[in-house]
N, C-alpha and C positions, 0 to 999 in steps of 0.2 A: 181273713187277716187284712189289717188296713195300716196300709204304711205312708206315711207321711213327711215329706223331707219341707223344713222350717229353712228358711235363706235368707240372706239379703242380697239386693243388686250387687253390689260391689265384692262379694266373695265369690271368686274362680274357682271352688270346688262342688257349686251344688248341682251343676247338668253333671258332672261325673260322680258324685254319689247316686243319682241316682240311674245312672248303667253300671254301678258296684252292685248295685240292691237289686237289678234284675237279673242280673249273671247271678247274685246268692241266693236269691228264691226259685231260678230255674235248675242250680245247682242241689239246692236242698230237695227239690221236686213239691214246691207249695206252688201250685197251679189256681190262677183264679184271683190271685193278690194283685190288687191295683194300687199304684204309685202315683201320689198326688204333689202337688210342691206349690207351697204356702209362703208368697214374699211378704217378707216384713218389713214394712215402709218406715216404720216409727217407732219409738220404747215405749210408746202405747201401746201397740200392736205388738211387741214380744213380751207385755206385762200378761197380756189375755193368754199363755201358753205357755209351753215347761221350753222355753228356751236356754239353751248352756251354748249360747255362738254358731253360727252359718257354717257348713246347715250341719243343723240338727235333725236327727233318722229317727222320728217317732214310730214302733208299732202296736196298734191296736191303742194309741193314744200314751204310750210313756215312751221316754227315751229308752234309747235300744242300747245305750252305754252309759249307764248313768256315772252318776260322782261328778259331772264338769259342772254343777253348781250354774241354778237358774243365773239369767243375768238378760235385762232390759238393755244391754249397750249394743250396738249395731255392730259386732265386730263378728271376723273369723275365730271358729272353732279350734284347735287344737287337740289331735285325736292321740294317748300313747297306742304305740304299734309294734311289732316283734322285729321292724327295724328302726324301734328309735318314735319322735315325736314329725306327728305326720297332721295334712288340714284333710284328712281322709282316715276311716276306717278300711283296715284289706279286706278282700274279698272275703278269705277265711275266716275272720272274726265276724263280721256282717252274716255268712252264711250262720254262724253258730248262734247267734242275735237271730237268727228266724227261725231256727228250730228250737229254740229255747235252749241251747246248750248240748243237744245232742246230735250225734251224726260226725261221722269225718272232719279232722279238722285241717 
């Protein structure tokens, strides 16, 4: 599994997605996955990729949450969450995003 967190400088949420995404893959027990993290400098550089806003949790090369609709503009993400709208996905969603839907949630 190859997981992929999209960012821009200016967004405060992508070094804590991605310690959401290590805690959800050592939770889910996927051993071996490496977390990479891709700054997007320009709307050129989030044309070349499935971005929907900083950051964005690709794995295995798709978003891990889709529906937030591609978008070249350098802005923060927006995640809905089971408290409400958040610039992060919970744990427990993430974890269930890497087992593909199965497993404790």
């Amino acid at each position: 599994m190859k997981v992929e967190i999209l960012h821009i400088d200016e967004c405060p949420n992508w070094e804590e997605a991605g310690r959401r995404v290590r805690i959800a893959l050592d939770e889910a027990g996927v051993s071996g996955a490496r977390i990479d993290f891709r700054l997007l400098a320009s709307p050129e550089d989030a044309a070349q990729v499935p971005f929907s806003g900083s950051p964005t949790i690709l794995i295995d090369g798709v978003d891990a949450f889709p529906g937030g609709g591609r978008t070249t503009d350098l802005a923060c993400r927006v995640y809905y969450t089971e408290n409400g709208l958040a610039g992060l996905p919970s744990i427990d969603r993430l974890r269930l995003a890497v087992t593909g839907g199965t497993g404790p949630a």
